[in-house]
C-alpha positions as CSV (number, residue, x, y, z in Angstrom):
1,X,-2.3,-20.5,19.2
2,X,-2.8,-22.1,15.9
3,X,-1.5,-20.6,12.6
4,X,-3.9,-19.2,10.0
5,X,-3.8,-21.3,6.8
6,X,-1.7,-19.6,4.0
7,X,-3.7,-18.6,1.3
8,X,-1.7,-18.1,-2.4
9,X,-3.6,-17.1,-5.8
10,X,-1.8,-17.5,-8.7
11,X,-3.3,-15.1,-11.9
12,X,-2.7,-15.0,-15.4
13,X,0.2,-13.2,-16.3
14,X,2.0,-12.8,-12.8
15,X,5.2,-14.2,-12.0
16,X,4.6,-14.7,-8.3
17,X,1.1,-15.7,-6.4
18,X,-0.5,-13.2,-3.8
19,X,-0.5,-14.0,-0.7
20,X,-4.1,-13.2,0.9
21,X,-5.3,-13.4,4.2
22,X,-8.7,-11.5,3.0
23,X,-10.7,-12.8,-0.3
24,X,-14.3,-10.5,-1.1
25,X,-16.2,-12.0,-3.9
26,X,-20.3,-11.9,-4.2
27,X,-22.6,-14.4,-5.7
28,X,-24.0,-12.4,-8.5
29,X,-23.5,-14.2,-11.7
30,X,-23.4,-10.6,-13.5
31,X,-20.4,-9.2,-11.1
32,X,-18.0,-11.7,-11.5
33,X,-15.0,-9.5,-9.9
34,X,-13.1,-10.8,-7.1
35,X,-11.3,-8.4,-4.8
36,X,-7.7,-9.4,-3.3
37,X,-6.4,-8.2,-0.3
38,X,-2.8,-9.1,-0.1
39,X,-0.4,-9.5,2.3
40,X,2.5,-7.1,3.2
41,X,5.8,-8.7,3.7
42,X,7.2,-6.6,6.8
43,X,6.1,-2.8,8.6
44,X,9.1,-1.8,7.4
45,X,8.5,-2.2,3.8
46,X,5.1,-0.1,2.3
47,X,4.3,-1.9,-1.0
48,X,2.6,0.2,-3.2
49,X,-1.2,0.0,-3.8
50,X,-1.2,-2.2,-6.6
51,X,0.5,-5.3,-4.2
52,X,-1.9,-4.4,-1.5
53,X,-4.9,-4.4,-3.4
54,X,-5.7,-6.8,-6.3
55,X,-9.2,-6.3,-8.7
56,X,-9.5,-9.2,-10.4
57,X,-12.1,-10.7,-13.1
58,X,-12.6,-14.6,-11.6
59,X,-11.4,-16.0,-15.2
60,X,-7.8,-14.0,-15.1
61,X,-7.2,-16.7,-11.3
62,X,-5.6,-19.4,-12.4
63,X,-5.3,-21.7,-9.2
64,X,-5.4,-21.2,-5.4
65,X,-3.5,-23.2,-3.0
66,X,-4.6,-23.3,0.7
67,X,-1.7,-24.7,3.2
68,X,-0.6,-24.6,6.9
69,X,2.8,-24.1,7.8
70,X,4.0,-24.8,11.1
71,X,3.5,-22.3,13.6
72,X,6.0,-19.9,15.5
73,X,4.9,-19.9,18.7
74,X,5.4,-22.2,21.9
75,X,5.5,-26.2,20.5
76,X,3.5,-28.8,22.5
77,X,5.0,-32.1,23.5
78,X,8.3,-33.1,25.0
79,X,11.6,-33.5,23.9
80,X,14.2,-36.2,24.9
81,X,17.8,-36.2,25.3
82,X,20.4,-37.9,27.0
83,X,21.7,-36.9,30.0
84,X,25.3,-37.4,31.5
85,X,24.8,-39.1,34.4
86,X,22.4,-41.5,36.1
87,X,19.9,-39.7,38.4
88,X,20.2,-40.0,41.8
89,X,16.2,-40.6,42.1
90,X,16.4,-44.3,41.0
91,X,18.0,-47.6,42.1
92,X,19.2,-49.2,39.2
């Protein structure tokens, strides 16, 4: 299974960028709020509400940087190595 991309805004006047996987904003020229949903960094930790949830006006977002990273899970392909001794299977 593919990894999601990695989504990071970076506002005015925070040190570190949010990391979102969920972004709500409308097209109304006359609500121009976007709502960030923000990542929690393990179940063990409970951020408080202000690092889950993020109201922002669209002029306080500085930039947004969209990314993959390499995935976790099982890799695809084949690996090569050297073995110790000749196999047994061919006449060389």
């Amino acid at each position: 299974m593919d990894s999601p991309p990695v989504v990071e805004v970076f506002l005015l006047g925070r040190s570190e960028p949010a990391r979102l996987p969920e972004v709500h904003t409308t097209r109304d020229p006359e609500f121009p709020w976007v709502l960030l949903v923000a990542e929690t960094e393990g179940a063990d930790e409970a951020p408080s509400q202000d690092e889950l949830l993020i109201f922002a006006h669209e002029q306080r977002i500085e930039r947004v940087e969209i990314r993959l990273e390499p995935s976790e899970g099982r890799r695809i392909g084949f690996a090569l190595r050297d073995l110790d001794e000749p196999s047994a299977d061919h006449d060389d």
